[in-house]
C-alpha positions as a Markdown table, in Angstrom:
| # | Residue | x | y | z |
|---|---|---|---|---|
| 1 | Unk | -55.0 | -48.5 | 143.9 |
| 2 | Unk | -53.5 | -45.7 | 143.2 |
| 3 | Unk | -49.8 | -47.2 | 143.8 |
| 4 | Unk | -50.6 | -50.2 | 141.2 |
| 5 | Unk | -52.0 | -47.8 | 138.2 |
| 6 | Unk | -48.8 | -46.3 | 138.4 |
| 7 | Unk | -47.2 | -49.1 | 138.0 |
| 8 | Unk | -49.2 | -50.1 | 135.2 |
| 9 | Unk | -48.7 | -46.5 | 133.3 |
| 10 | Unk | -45.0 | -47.2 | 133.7 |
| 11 | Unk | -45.3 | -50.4 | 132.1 |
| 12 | Unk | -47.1 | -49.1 | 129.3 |
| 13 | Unk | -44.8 | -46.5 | 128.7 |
| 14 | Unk | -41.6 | -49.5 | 129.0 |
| 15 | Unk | -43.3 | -52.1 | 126.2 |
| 16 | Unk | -43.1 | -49.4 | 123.1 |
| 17 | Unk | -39.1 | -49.0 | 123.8 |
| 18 | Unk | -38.6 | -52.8 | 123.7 |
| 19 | Unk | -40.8 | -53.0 | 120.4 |
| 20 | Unk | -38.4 | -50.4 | 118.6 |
| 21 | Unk | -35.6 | -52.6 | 120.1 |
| 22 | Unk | -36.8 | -55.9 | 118.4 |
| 23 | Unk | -37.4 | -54.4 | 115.9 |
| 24 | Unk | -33.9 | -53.0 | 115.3 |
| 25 | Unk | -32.4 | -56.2 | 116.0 |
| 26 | Unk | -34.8 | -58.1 | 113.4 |
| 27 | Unk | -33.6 | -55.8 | 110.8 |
| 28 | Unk | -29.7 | -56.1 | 111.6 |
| 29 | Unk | -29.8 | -59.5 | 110.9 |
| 30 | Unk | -31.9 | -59.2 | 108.2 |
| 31 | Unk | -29.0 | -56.8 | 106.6 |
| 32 | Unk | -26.3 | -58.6 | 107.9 |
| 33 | Unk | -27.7 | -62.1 | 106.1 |
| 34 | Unk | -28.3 | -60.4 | 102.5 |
| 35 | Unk | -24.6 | -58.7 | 102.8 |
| 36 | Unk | -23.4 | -62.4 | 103.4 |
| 37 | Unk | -25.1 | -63.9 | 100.6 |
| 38 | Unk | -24.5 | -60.9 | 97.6 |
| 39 | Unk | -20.9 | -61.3 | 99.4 |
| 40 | Unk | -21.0 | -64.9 | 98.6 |
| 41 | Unk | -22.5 | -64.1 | 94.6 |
| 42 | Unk | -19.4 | -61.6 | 94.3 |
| 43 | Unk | -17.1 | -64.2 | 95.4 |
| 44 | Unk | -18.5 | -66.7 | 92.7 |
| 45 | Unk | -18.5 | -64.7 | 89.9 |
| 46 | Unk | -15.5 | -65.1 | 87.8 |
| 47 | Unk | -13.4 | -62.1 | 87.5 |
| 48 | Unk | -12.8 | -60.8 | 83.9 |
| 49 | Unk | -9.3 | -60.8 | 82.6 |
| 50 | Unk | -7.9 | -58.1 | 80.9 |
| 51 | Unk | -6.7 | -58.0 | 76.9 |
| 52 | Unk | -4.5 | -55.8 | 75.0 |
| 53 | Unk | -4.4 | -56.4 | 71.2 |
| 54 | Unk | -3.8 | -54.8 | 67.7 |
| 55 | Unk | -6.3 | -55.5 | 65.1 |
| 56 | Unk | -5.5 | -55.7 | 61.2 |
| 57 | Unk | -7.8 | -56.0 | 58.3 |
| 58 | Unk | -6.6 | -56.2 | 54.8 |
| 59 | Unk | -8.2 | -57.0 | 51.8 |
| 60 | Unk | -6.6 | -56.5 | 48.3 |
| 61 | Unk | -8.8 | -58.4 | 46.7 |
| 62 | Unk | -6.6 | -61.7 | 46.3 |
| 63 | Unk | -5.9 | -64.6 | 48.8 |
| 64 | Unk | -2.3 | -63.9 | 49.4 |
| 65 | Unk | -2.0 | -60.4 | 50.7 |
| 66 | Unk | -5.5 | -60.4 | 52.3 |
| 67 | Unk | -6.1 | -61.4 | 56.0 |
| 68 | Unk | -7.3 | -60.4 | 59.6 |
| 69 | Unk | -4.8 | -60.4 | 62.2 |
| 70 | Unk | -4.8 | -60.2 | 65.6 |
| 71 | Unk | -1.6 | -59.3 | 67.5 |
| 72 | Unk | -1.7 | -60.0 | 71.1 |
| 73 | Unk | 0.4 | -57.5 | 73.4 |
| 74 | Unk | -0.5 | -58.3 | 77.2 |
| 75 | Unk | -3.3 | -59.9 | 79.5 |
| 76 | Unk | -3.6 | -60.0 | 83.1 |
| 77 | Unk | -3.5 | -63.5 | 83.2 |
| 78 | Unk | -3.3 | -66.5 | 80.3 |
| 79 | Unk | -6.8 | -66.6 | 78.5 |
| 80 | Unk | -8.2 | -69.7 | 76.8 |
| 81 | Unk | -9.5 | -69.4 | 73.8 |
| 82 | Unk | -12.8 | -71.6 | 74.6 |
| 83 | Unk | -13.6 | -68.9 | 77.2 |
| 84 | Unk | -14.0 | -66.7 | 74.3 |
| 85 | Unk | -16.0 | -65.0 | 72.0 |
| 86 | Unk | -15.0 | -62.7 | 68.9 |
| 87 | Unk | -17.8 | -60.9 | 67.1 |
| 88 | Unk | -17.3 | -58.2 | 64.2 |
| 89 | Unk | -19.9 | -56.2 | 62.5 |
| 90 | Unk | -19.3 | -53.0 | 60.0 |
| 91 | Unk | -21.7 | -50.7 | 57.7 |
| 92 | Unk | -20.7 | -49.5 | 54.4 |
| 93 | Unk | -21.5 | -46.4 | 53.4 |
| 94 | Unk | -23.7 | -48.0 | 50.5 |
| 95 | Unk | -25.8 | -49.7 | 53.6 |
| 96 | Unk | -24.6 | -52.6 | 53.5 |
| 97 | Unk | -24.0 | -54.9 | 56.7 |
| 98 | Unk | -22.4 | -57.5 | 57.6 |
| 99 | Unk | -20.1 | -59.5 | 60.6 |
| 100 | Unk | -19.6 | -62.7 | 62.1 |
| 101 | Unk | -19.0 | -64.6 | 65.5 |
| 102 | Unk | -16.7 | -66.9 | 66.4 |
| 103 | Unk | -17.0 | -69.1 | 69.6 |
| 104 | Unk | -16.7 | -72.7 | 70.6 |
| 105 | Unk | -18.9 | -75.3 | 68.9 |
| 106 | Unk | -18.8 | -77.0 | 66.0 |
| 107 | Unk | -16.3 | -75.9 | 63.0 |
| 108 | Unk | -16.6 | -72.4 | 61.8 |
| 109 | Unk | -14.8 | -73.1 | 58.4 |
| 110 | Unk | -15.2 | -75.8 | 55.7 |
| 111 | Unk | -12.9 | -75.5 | 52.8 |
| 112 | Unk | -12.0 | -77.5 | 50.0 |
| 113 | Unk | -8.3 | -78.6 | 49.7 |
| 114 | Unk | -7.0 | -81.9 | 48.1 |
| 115 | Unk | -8.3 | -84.7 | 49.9 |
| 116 | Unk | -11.0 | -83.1 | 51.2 |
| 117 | Unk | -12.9 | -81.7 | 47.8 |
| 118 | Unk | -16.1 | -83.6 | 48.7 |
| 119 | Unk | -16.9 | -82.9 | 52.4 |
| 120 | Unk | -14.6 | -80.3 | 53.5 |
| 121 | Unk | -11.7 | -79.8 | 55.6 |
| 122 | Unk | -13.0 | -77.9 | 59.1 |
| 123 | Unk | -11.8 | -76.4 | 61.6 |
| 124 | Unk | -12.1 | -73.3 | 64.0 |
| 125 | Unk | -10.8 | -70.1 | 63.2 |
| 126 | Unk | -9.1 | -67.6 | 64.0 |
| 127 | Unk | -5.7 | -69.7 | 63.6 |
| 128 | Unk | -3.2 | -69.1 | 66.7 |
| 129 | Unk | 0.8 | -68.7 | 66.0 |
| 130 | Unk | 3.7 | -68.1 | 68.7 |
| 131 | Unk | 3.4 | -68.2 | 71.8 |
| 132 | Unk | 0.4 | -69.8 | 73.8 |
| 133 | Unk | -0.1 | -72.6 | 71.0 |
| 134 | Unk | 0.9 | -75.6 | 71.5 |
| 135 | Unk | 2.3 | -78.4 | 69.2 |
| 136 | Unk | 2.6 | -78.2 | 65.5 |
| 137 | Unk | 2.2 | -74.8 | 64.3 |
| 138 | Unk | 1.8 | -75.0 | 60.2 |
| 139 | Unk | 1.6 | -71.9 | 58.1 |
| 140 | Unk | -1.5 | -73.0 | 55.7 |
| 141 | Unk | -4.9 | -74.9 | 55.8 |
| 142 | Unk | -3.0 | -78.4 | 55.1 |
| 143 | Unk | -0.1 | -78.1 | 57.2 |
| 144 | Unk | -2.5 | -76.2 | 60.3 |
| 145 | Unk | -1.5 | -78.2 | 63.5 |
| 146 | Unk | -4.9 | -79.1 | 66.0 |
| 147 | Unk | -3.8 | -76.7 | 68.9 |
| 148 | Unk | -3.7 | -74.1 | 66.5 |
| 149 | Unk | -7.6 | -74.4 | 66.4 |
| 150 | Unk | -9.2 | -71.1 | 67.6 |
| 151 | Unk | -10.6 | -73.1 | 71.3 |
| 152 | Unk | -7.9 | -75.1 | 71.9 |
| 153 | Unk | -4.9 | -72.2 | 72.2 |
| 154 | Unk | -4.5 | -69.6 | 75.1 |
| 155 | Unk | -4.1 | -66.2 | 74.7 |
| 156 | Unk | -0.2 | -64.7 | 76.3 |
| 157 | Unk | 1.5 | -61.5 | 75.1 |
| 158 | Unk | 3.2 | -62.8 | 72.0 |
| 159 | Unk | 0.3 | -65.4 | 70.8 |
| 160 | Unk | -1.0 | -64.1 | 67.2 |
| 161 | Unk | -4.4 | -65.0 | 65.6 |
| 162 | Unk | -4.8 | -64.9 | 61.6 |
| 163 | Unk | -7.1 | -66.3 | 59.4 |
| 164 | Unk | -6.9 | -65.5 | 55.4 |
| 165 | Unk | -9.0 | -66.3 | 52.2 |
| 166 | Unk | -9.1 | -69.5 | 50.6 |
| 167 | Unk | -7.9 | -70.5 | 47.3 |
| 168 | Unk | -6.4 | -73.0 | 45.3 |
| 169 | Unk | -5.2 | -73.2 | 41.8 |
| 170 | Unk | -7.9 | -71.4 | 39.5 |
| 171 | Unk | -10.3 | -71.5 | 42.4 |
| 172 | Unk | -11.1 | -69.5 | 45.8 |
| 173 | Unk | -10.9 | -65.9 | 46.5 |
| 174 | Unk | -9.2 | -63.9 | 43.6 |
| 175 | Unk | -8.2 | -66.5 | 41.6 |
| 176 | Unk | -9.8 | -65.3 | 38.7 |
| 177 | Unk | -11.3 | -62.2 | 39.7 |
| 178 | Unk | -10.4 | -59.5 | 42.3 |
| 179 | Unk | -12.6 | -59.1 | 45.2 |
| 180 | Unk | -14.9 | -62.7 | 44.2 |
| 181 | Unk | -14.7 | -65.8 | 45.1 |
| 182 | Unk | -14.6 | -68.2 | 42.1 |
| 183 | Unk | -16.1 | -71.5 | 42.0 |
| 184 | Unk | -14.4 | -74.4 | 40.4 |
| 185 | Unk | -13.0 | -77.5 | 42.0 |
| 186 | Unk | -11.8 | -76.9 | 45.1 |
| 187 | Unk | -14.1 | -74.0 | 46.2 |
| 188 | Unk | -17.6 | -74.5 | 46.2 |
| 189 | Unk | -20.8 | -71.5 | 46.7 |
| 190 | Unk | -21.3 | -73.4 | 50.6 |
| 191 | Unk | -17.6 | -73.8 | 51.9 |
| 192 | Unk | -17.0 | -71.0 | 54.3 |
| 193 | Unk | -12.9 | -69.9 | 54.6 |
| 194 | Unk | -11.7 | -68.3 | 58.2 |
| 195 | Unk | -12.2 | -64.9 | 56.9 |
| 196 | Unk | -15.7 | -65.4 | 56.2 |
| 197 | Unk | -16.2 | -67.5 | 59.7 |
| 198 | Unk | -14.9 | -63.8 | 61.3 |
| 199 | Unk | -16.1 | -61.3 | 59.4 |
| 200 | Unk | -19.2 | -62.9 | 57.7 |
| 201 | Unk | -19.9 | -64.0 | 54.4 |
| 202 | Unk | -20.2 | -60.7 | 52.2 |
| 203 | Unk | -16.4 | -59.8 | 53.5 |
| 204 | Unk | -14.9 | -59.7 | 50.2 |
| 205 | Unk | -17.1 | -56.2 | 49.8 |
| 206 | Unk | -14.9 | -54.3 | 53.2 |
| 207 | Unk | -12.7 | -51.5 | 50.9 |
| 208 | Unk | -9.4 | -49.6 | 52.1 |
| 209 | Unk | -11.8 | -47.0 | 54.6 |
| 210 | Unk | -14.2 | -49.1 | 55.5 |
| 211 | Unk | -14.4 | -50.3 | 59.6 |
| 212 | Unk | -15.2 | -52.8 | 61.3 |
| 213 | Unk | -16.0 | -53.3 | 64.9 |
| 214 | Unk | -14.7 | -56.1 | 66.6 |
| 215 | Unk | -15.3 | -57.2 | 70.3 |
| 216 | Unk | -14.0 | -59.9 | 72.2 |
| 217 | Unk | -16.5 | -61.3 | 75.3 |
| 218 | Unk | -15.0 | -63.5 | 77.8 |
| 219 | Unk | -17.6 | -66.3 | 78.9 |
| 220 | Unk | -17.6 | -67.2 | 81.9 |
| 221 | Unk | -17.7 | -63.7 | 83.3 |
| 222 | Unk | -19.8 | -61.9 | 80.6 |
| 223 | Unk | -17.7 | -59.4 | 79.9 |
| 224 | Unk | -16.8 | -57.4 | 77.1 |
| 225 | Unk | -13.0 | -57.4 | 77.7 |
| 226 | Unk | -12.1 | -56.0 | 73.9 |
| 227 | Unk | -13.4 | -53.8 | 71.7 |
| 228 | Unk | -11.7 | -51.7 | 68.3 |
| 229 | Unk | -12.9 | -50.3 | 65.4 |
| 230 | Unk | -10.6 | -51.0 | 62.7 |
| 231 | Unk | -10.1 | -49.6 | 59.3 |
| 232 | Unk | -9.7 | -51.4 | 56.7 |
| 233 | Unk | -6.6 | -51.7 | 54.3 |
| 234 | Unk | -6.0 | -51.9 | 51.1 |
């Protein structure tokens, strides 16, 4: 008897090491199969790109001179436009807000040019130039070539984005009065121009001094991959 409750004791003692031991192994694999699958959401995620630009804001109060430009100068890799989105917003020292987004969907601008005074002409700002755009690359709102739609051009060191203030004739921004927008045949209160598709519709009230934030978010990763604050000019 006393032989066997030895061997029971011993036993006893041996079951309390295996538990620990299980128990150990249970929670390896445990740790091992959430580092595989966070691995495998890192893997999937899409990598932001980098982008290096110069920003420029001008309003003088007429359609010629005034613009936003945006002057590309490197990324990691070439970025398409319709992974983008461009948002601005400013305060003026009166209170006053105001900003805009541009992303893909439908057009961001409608102006009225001839040919198009009843419905609108549309399309996507900010306008691409250089390098990046593909196919006809016009210098105005009637000579604009499709792939210079913001969404359908790729951002390169060298591509350039610029959108400017309608106007036509006695009509538009500054064609009668600085800093307004005057109504008459070929600009109506509802058509929208690229600077007011970027910057928002109360623009025309940004002074030489003023800033303006601007960001750039890339889609498909989430990521804020630009941001400036830029002063306005005059």
């Amino acid at each position: 008897m006393e032989r066997r409750t030895r061997i029971l004791e011993k036993d006893d003692a041996v079951s309390p090491v295996i538990g620990v031991m299980l128990m150990l192994v249970v929670t390896i694999i445990i740790a091992a199969v959430v580092s595989a699958f966070a691995g495998g959401l890192t893997e999937t995620q899409k990598a932001a790109p980098q982008l290096t630009m110069d920003v420029a804001i001008v309003n003088t109060g007429h359609s010629g001179s005034s613009y936003i430009l945006f002057d590309v100068k490197g990324t990691s890799e070439p970025i398409p436009t319709k992974d983008l989105k461009i948002a601005t917003s400013w305060t003026k020292a009166s209170g006053e807000m105001g900003g805009g987004v541009c992303t893909v969907g439908e057009w961001n601008t409608n102006v009225a040019i001839p040919g198009h005074e009843e419905h609108g002409f549309k399309y996507n700002s900010p306008i691409g130039f250089g390098k990046g755009v593909q196919g006809k690359q016009g210098i105005n709102t009637t000579t604009y070539g499709t792939g210079q739609y913001f969404a359908n051009y790729t951002l390169v060191a060298g591509t350039t984005m610029k959108s400017s203030p309608a106007a036509y004739e006695m009509s538009g921004y500054g064609a009668t009065d600085s800093y307004k927008y005057a109504v008459g045949e070929y600009w109506k209160e509802t058509n929208i121009d690229g600077m007011m598709a970027i910057l928002g519709k109360e623009w025309s009230k940004l002074r030489a001094g003023d800033t303006v934030d601007v960001r750039v978010t890339h889609i498909p990763s989430g990521k804020v991959i630009f941001t400036k604050t830029v002063g306005v000019q005059g």
